[in-house]
C-alpha positions as CSV (number, residue, x, y, z in Angstrom):
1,X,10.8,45.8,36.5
2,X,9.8,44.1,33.3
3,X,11.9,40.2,32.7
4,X,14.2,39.8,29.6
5,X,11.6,36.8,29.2
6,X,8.3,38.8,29.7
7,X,9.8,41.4,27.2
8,X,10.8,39.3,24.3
9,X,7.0,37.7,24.8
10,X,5.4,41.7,24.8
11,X,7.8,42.0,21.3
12,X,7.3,38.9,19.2
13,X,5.3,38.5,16.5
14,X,3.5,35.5,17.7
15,X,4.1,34.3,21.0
16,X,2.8,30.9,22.2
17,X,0.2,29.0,24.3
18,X,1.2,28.8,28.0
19,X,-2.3,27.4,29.2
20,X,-3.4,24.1,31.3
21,X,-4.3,21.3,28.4
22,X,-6.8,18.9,29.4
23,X,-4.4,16.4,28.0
24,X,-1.7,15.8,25.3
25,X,-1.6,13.5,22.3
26,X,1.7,11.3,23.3
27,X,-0.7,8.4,22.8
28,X,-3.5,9.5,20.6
29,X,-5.4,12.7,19.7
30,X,-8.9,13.3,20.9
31,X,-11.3,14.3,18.5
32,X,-14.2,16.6,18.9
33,X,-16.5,19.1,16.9
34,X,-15.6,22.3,15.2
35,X,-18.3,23.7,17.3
36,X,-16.8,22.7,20.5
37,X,-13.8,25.0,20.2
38,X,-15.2,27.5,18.7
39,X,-15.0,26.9,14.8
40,X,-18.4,26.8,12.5
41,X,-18.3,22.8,11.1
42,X,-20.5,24.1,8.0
43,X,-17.7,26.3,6.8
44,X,-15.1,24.2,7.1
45,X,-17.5,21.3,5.2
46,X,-17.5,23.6,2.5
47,X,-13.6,23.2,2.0
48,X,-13.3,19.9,0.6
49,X,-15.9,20.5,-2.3
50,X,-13.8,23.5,-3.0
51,X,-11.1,21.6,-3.4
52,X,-12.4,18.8,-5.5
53,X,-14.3,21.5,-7.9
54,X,-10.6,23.2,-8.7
55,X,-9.2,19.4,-8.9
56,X,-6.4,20.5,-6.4
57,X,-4.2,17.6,-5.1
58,X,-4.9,18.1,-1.3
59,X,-3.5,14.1,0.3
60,X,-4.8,15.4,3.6
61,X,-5.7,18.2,6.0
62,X,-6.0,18.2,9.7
63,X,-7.5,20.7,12.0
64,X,-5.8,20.9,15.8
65,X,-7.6,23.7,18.1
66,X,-7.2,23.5,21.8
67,X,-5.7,20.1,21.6
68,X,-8.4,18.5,20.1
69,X,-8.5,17.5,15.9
70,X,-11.4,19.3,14.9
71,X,-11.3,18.6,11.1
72,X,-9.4,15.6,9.8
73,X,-9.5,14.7,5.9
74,X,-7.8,11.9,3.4
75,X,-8.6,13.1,0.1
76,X,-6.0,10.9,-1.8
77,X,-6.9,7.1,-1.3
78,X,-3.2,6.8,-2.3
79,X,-2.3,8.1,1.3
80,X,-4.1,7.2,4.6
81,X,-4.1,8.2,8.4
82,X,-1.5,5.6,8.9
83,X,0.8,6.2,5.6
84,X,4.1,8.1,6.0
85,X,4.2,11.4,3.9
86,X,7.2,13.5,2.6
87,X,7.8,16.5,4.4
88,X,9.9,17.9,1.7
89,X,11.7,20.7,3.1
90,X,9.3,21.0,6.0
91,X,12.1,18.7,7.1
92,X,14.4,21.9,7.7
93,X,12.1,23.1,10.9
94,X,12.4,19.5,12.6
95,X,16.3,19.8,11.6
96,X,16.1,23.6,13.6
97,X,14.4,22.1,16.7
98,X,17.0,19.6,17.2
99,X,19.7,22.1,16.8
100,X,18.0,24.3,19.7
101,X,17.7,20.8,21.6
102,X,21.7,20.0,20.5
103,X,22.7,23.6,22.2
104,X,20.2,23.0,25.1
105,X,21.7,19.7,26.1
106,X,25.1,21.5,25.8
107,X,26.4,19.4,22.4
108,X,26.6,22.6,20.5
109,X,27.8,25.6,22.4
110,X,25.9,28.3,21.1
111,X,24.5,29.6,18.2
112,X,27.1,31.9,17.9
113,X,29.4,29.1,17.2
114,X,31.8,29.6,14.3
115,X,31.6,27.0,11.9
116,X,34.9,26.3,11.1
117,X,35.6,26.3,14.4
118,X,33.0,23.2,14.9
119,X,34.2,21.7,11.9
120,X,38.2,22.0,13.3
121,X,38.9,18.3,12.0
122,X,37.9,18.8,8.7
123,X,40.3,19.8,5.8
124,X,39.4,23.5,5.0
125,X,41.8,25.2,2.7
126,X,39.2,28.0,0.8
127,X,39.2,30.6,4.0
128,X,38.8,34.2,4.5
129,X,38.1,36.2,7.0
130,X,34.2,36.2,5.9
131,X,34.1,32.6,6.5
132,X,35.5,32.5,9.8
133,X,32.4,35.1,10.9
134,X,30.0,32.6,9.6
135,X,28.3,30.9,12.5
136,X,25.4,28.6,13.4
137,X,22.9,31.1,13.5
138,X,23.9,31.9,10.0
139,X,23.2,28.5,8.8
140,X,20.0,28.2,10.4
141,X,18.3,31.7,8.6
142,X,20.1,30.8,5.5
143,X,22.6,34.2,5.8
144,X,25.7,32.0,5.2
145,X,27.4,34.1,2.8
146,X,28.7,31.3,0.8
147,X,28.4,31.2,-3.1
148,X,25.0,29.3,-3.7
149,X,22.2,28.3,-6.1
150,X,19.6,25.9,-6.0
151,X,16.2,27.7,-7.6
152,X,17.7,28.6,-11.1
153,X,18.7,25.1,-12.1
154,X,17.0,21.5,-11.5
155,X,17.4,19.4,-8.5
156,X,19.0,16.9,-11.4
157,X,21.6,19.2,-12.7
158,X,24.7,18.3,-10.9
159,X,27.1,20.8,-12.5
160,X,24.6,23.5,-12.3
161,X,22.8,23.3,-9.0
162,X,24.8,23.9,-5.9
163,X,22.6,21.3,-3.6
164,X,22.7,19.0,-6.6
165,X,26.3,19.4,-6.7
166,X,26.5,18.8,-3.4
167,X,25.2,15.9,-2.1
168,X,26.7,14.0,-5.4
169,X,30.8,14.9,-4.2
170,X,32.9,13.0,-2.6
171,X,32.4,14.6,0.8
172,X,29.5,16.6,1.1
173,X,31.1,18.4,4.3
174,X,34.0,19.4,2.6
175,X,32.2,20.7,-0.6
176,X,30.1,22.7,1.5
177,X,33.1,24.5,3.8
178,X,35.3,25.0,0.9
179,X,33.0,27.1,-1.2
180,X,34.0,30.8,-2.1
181,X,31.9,33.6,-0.5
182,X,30.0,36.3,-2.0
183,X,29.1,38.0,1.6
184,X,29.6,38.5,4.7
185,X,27.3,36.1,6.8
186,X,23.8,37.3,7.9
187,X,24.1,40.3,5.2
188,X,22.3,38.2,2.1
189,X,19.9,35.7,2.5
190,X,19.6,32.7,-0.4
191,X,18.0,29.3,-0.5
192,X,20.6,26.8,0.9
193,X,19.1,23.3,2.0
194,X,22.8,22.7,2.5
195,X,22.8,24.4,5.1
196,X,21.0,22.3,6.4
197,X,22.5,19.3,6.0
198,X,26.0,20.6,7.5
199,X,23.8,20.9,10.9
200,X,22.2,17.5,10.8
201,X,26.2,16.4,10.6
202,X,27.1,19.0,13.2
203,X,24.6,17.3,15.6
204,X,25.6,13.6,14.7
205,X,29.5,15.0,15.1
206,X,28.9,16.9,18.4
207,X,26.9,14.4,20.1
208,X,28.0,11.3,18.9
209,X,24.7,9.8,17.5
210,X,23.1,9.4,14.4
211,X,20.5,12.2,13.5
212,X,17.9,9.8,13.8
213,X,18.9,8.7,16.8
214,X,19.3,11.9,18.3
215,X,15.6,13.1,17.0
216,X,14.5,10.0,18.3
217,X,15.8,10.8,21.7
218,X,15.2,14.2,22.5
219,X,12.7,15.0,20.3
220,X,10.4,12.2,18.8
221,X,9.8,9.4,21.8
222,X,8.7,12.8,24.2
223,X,5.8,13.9,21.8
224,X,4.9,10.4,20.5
225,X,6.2,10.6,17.1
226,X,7.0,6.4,15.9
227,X,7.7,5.0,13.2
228,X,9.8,7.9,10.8
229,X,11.6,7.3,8.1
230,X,14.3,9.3,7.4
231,X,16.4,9.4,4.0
232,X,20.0,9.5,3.2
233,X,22.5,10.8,0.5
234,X,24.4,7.5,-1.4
235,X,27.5,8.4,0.9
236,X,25.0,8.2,3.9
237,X,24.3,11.5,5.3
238,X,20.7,12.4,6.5
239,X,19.1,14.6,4.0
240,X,18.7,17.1,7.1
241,X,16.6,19.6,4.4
242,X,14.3,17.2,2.7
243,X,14.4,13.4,3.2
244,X,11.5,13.1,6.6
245,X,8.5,11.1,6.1
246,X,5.9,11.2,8.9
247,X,2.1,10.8,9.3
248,X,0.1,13.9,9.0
249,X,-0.6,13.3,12.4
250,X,2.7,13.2,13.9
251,X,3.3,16.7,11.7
252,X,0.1,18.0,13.8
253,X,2.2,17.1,17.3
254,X,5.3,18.8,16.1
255,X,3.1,21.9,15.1
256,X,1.5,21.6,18.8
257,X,4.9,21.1,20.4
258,X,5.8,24.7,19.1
259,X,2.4,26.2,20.0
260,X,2.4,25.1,23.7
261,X,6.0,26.8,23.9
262,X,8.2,23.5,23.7
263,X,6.0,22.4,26.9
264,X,4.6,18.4,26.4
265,X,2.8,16.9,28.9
266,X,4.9,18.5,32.0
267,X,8.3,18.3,29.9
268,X,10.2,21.3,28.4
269,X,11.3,19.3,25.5
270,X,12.2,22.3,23.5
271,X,13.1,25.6,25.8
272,X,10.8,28.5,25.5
273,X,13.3,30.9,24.4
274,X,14.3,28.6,21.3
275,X,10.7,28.3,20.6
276,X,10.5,32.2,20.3
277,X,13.7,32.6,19.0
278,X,13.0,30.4,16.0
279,X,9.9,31.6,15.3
280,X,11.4,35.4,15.7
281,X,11.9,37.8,12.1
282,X,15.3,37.1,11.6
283,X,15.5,38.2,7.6
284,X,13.0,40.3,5.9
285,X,11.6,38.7,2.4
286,X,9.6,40.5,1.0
287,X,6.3,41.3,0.6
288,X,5.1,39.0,2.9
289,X,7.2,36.5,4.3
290,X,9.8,37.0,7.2
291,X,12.2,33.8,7.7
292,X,13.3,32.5,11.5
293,X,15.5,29.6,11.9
294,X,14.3,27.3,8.7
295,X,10.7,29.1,9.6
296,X,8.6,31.1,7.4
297,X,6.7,33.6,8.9
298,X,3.7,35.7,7.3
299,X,2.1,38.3,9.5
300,X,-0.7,39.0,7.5
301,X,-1.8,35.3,8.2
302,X,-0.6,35.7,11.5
303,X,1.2,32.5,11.3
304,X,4.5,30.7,11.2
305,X,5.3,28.0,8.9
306,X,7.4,24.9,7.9
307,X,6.8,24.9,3.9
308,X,7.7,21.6,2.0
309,X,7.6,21.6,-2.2
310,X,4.7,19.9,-3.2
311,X,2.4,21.2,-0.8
312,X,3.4,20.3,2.6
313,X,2.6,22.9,5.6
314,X,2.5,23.1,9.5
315,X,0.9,25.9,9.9
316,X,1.0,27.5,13.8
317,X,-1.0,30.4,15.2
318,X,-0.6,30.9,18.7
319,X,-3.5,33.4,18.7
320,X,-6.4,31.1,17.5
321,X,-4.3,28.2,19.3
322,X,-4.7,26.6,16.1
323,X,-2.4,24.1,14.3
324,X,-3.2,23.4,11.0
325,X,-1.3,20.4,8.7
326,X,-1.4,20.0,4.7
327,X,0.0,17.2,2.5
328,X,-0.5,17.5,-1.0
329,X,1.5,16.1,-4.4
330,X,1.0,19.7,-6.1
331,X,3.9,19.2,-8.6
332,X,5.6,22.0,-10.6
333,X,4.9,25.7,-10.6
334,X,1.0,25.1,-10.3
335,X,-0.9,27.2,-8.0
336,X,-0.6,26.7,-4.1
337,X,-3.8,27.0,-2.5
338,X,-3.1,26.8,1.3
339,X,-3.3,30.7,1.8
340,X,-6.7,30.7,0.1
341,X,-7.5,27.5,2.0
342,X,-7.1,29.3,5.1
343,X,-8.0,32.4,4.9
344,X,-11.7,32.0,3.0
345,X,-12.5,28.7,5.1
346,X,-9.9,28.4,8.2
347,X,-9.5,31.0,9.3
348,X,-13.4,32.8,8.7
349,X,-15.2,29.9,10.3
350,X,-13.6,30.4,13.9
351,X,-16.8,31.6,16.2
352,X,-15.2,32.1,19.6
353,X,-12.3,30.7,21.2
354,X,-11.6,27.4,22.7
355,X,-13.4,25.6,25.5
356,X,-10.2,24.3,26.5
357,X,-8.7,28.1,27.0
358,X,-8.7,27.9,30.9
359,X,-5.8,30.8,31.8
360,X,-4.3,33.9,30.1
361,X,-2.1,32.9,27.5
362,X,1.4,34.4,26.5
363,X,0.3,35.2,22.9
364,X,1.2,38.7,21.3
365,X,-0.6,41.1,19.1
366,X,-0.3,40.4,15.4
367,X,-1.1,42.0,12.1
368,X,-4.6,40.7,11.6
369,X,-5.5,42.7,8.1
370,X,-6.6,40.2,5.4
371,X,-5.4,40.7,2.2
372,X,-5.2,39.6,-1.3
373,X,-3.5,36.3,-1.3
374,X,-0.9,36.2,-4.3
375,X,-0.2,33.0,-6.5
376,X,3.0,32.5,-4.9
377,X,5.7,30.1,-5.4
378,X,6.3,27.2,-2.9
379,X,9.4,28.3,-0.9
380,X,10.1,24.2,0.2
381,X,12.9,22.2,-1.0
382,X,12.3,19.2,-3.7
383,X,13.3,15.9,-2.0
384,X,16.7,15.1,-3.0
385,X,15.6,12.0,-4.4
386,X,14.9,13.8,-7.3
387,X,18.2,14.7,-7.5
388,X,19.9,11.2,-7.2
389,X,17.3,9.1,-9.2
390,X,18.2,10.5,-12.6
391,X,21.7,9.8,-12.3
392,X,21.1,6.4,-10.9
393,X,23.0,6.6,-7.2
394,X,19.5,6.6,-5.3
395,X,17.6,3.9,-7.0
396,X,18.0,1.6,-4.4
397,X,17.5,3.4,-1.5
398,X,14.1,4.3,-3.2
399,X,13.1,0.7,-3.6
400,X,14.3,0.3,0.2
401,X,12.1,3.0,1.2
402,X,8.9,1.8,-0.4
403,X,9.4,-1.4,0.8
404,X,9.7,-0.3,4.5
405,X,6.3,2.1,4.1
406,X,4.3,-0.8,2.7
407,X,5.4,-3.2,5.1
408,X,4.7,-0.7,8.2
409,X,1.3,0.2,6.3
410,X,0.4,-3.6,6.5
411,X,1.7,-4.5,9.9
412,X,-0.3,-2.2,11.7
């Protein structure tokens, strides 16, 4: 008789790795040729000209295919290997996987957790019976039901824009669990990186550590991530949606974490199921895009993604066993190239598979059809920096910031 396990793998979208690595980066990654897993290196050397001859501000791209960096570019001499990027809202995934790893380690009780039921000891006085359906799941595919709107006003318009709004109140918490709905949760979905901020304090609240010290913990120190740098809102809450800043490198484990099934090194740092589950069409947006817990998913790409503003991607596809990382400081509505990117070079110079493929693998069937890539949008959420630094709160915890990069940039 077919498992509950063995069918949710035969029914979802994309699967993951479940294969015997040769080794994993906790340390460093190992570097080797295109050709030696199976990618053509004079394809993929034709990217970067591309690039430069549509003047397209790629900061960095990097290749991962059966473990190994295959392709690893700095195109901005602004930022280096060893220089911490913004994620943007590529943050939310990171803020999903420690929400799986709050309810694994029992500090969350499930996902379908109410959330004024979490949030008992704060003052809530704007209820109905919609809000007290609306649950952690909710909050996680954005299907809160709660009146919000971040995309038709600037991240500096504080009256207008709900996140805005937001983390400028008194309490952020409050603001957040007081708002009126519109619809019952999980029936709409809309845009709300606060959201995401309510679970980076439902994980400090329920576990009794600070977000960073809880991602540090159970999430960063097993895969080797150091040195991150993660912002705050003037009244010191983690911006949970937008505020990360990694190395491109340490993106590329967090993409691999997810492609070898939350396995690292002989530790389940992230269960199976939550890597599925996440990574599972939870809301249909159409025409492409399918949405998991704070992960985009495109079929047609056959990939799942964490999509920052500006440019920044993980991009995971179990199938190739491929992980592939962008920064970029594409600002504005100008056009987003990573889906060209990766279908006319990426994805068309893979050869064969792996060399490092040494078992079956628990990857699934995927829509493979290549289509005409649209000049989309970028889905990701601005820093909320941008938000605080016209009206003046978050000056200095920019300056604070850029000192602490430049001094990590010249002590190492």
């Amino acid at each position: 008789m077919e498992s509950a396990r063995d069918f949710v793998l035969a029914n979802h979208p994309f699967g993951y790795q479940d294969v015997l690595r040769e080794y994993f980066p906790t340390d460093e990654w190992r570097i080797c040729t295109p050709e030696e897993q199976g990618m053509n290196s004079t394809l993929l050397n034709e990217m970067l000209p591309y690039i430069d001859s549509n003047d397209w501000p790629i900061d960095s791209i990097i290749l991962v295919r059966g473990g190994y960096i295959v392709y690893e570019k700095y195109q901005n001499p602004e930022f280096e290997m060893d220089d911490y990027h913004t994620l943007q809202s590529v943050t939310k995934s990171f803020t999903s996987a420690l929400v799986g790893i709050a309810i694994q380690e029992g500090f969350i009780p499930s996902l379908d957790a109410t959330i004024l039921d979490l949030f008992s000891n704060h003052n809530v006085t704007n209820v109905d019976e919609r809000k007290e359906h609306m649950s952690v799941k909710h909050l996680l595919t954005m299907t809160a039901g709660v009146e919000w709107d971040e995309w038709s006003y600037p991240y500096n318009d504080i009256v207008h824009n709900s996140l805005a709004a937001m983390v400028t109140s008194d309490d952020a918490v409050d603001f957040f669990l007081n708002l009126p709905m519109v619809a019952e949760p999980g029936e709409e979905w809309v845009y709300n990186g606060g959201a995401a901020m309510l679970l980076g304090v439902l994980i400090e609240e329920m576990s009794n550590l600070t977000l960073m010290d809880f991602a540090q913990e159970y999430l960063f120190n097993p895969i080797g991530i150091s040195g991150a740098v993660w912002l705050r809102t003037w009244n010191g809450i983690f911006e949970a949606g937008g505020g990360l800043y990694l190395k491109p490198r340490d993106m590329a484990r967090f993409g691999y974490l997810f492609l070898n099934g939350g396995t690292w090194d002989g530790e389940q740092v992230i269960s199976n199921d939550w890597v599925l589950d996440s990574t599972d069409y939870h809301f249909s947006l159409p025409p492409y895009d399918y949405y998991g817990y704070f992960w985009w998913l495109n079929p047609a790409m056959n990939v799942y993604q964490a999509l920052g503003s500006m440019g920044q991607r993980i991009m995971v596809s179990p199938e190739e066993d491929l992980v592939v990382i962008f920064t970029a400081s594409i600002h504005g509505m100008e056009y987003h190239p990573h889906q060209e990117l990766y279908f006319d070079f990426i994805l068309k110079s893979i050869i064969g598979p792996p060399r490092t493929m040494t078992q079956s693998t628990n990857t699934t069937d995927t829509i493979t059809t290549t289509i005409d890539v649209p000049d989309g949008i970028d889905h990701g959420l601005i820093s909320l920096s941008a938000i605080l630094l016209p009206v003046g709160i978050f000056s200095l915890v920019t300056i604070v910031v850029l000192l602490q990069l430049r001094y990590r940039k010249m002590s190492q």
